[in-house]
TIFI-44339 format. One record per atom (N, C-alpha, C): residue in one letter; x, y, z; atom name. Coordinates in Angstrom, 2 decimals, always signed. Layout:
REM TIFI-44339
<pavex res="A" c1="X" c2="Y" c3="Z" atom="CA"/>
...
This chain:
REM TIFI-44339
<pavex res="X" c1="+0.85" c2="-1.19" c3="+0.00" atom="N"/>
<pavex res="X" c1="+0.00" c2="+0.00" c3="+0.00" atom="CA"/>
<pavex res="X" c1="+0.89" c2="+1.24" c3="+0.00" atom="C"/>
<pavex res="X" c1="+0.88" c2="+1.70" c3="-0.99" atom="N"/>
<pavex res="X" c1="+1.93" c2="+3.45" c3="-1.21" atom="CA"/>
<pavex res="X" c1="+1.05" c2="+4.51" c3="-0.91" atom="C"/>
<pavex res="X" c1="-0.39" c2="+4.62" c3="-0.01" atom="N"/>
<pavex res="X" c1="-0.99" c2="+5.76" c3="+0.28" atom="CA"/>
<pavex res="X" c1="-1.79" c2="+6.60" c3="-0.67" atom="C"/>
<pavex res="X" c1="-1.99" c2="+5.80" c3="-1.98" atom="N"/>
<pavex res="X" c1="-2.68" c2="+6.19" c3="-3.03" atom="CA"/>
<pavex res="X" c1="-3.77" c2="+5.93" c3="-3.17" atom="C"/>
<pavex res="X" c1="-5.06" c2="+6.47" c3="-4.05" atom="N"/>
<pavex res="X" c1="-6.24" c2="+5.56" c3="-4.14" atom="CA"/>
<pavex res="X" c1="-6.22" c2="+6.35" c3="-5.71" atom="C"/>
<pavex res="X" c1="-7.19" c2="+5.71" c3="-6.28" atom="N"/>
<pavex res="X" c1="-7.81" c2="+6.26" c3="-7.55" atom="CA"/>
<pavex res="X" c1="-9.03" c2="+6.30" c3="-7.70" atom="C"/>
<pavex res="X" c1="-10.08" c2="+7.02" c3="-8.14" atom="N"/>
<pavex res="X" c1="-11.30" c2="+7.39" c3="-8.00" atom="CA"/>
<pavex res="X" c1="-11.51" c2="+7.66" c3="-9.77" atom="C"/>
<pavex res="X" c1="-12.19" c2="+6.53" c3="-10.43" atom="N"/>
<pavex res="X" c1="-12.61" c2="+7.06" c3="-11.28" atom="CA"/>
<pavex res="X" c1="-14.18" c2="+7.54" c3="-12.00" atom="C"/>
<pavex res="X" c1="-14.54" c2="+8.64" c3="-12.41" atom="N"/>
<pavex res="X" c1="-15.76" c2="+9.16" c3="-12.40" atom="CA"/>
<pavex res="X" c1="-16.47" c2="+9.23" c3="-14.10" atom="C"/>
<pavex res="X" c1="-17.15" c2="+8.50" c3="-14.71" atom="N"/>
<pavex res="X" c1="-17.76" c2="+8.28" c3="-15.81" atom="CA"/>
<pavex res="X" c1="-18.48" c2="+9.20" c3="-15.68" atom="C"/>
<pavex res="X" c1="-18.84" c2="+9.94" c3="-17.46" atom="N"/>
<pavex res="X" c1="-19.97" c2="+10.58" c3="-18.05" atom="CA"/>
<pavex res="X" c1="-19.88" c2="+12.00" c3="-17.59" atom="C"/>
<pavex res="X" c1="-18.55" c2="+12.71" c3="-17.19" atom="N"/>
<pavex res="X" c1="-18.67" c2="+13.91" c3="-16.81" atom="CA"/>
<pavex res="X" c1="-18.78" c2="+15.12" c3="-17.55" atom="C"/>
<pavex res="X" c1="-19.45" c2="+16.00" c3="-17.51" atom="N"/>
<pavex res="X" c1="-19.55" c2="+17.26" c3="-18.50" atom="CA"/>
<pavex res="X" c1="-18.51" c2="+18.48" c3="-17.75" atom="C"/>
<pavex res="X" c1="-18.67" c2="+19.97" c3="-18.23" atom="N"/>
<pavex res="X" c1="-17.64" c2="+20.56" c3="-17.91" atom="CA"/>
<pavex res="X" c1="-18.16" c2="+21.59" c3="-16.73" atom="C"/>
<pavex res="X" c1="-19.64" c2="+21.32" c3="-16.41" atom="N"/>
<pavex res="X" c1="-20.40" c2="+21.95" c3="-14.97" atom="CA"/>
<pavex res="X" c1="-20.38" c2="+20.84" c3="-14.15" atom="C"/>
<pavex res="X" c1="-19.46" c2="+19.90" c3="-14.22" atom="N"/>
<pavex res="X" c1="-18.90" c2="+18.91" c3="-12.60" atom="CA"/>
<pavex res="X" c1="-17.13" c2="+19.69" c3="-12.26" atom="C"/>
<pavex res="X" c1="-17.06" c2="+20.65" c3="-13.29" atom="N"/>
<pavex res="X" c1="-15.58" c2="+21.06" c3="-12.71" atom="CA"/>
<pavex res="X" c1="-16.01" c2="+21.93" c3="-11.47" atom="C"/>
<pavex res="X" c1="-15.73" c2="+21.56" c3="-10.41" atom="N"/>
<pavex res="X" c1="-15.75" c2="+22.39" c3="-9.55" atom="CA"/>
<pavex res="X" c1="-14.65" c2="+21.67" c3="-7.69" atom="C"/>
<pavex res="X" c1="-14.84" c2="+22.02" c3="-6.92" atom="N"/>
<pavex res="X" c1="-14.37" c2="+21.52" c3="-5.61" atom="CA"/>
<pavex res="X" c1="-15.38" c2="+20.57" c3="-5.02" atom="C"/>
<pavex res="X" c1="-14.31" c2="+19.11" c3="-4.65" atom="N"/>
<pavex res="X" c1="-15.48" c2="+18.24" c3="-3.53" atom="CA"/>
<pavex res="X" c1="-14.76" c2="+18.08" c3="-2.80" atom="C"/>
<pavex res="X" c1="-15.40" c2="+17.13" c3="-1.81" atom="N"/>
<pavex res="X" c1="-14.98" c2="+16.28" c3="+0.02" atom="CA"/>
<pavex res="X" c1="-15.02" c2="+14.80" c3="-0.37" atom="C"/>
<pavex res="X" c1="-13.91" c2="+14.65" c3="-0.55" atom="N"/>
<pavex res="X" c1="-13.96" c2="+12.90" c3="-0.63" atom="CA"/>
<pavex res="X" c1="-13.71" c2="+12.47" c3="+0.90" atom="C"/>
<pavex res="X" c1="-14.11" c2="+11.31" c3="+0.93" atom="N"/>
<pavex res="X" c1="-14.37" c2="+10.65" c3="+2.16" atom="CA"/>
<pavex res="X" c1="-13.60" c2="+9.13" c3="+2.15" atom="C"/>
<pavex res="X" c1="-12.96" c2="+8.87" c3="+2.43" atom="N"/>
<pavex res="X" c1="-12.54" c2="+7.40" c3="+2.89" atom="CA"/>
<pavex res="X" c1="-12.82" c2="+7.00" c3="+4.41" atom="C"/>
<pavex res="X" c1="-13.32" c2="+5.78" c3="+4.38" atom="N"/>
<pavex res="X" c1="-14.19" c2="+5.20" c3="+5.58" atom="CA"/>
<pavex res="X" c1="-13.75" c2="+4.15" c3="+5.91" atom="C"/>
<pavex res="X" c1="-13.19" c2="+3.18" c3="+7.04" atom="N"/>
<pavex res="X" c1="-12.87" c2="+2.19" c3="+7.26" atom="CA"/>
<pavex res="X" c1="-13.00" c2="+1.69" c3="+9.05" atom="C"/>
<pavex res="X" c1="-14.43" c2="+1.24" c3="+9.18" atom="N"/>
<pavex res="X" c1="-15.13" c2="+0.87" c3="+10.18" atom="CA"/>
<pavex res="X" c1="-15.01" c2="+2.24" c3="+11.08" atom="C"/>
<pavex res="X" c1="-14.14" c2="+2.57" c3="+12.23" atom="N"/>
<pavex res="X" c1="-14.79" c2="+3.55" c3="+12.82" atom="CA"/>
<pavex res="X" c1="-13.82" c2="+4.77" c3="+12.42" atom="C"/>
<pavex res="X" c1="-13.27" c2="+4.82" c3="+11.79" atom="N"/>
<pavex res="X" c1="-12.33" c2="+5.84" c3="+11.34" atom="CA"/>
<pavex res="X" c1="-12.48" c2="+6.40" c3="+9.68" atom="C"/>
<pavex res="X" c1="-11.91" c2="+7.74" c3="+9.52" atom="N"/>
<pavex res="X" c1="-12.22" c2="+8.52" c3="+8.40" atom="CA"/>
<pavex res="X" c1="-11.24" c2="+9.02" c3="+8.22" atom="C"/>
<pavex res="X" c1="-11.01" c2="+9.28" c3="+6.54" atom="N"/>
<pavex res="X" c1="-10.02" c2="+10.39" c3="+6.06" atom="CA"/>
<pavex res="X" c1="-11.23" c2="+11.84" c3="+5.27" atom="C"/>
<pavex res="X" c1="-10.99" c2="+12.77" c3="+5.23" atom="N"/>
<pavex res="X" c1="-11.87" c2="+13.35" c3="+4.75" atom="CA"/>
<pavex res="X" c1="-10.40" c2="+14.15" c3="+3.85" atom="C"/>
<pavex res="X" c1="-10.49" c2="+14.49" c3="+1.92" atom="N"/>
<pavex res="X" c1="-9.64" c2="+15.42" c3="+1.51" atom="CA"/>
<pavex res="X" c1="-10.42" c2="+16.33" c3="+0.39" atom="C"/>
<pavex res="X" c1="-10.06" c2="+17.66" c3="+0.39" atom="N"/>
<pavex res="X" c1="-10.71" c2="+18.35" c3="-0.29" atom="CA"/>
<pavex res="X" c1="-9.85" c2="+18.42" c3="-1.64" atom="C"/>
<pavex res="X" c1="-11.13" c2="+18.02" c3="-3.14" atom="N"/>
<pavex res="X" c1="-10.12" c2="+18.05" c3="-4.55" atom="CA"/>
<pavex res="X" c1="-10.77" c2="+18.66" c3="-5.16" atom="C"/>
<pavex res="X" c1="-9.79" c2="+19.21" c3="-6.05" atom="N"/>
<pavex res="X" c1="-10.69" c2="+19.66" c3="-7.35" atom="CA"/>
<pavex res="X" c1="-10.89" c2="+19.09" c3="-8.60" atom="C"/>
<pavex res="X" c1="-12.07" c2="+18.88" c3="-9.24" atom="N"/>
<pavex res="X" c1="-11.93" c2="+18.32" c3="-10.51" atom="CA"/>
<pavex res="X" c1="-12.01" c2="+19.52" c3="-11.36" atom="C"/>
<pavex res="X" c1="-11.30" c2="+19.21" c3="-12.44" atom="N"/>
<pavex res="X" c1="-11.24" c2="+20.01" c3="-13.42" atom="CA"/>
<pavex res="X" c1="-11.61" c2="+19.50" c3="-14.75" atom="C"/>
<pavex res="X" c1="-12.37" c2="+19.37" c3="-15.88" atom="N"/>
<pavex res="X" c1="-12.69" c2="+18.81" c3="-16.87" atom="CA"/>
<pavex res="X" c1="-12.57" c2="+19.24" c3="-17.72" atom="C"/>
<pavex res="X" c1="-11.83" c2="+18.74" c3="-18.71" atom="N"/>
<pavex res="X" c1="-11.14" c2="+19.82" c3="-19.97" atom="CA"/>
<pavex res="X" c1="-12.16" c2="+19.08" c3="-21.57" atom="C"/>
């Protein structure tokens, strides 16, 4: 495990470019990181 994940997101147009809260969850604990998508 190198601390990476990949998230991939189908069917996106160019009004999903904006800032989210991804969440990783693993029973009672959380990572929460703020990204931006950008869609070209």
């Amino acid at each position: 495990d190198n601390g990476q994940s990949t998230l991939t997101i189908n069917n996106v147009t160019l009004q999903d470019s904006q800032s989210y809260t991804a969440r990783a969850t693993h029973k009672v604990r959380f990572v929460d990181a703020k990204v931006n998508l950008n869609v070209k």
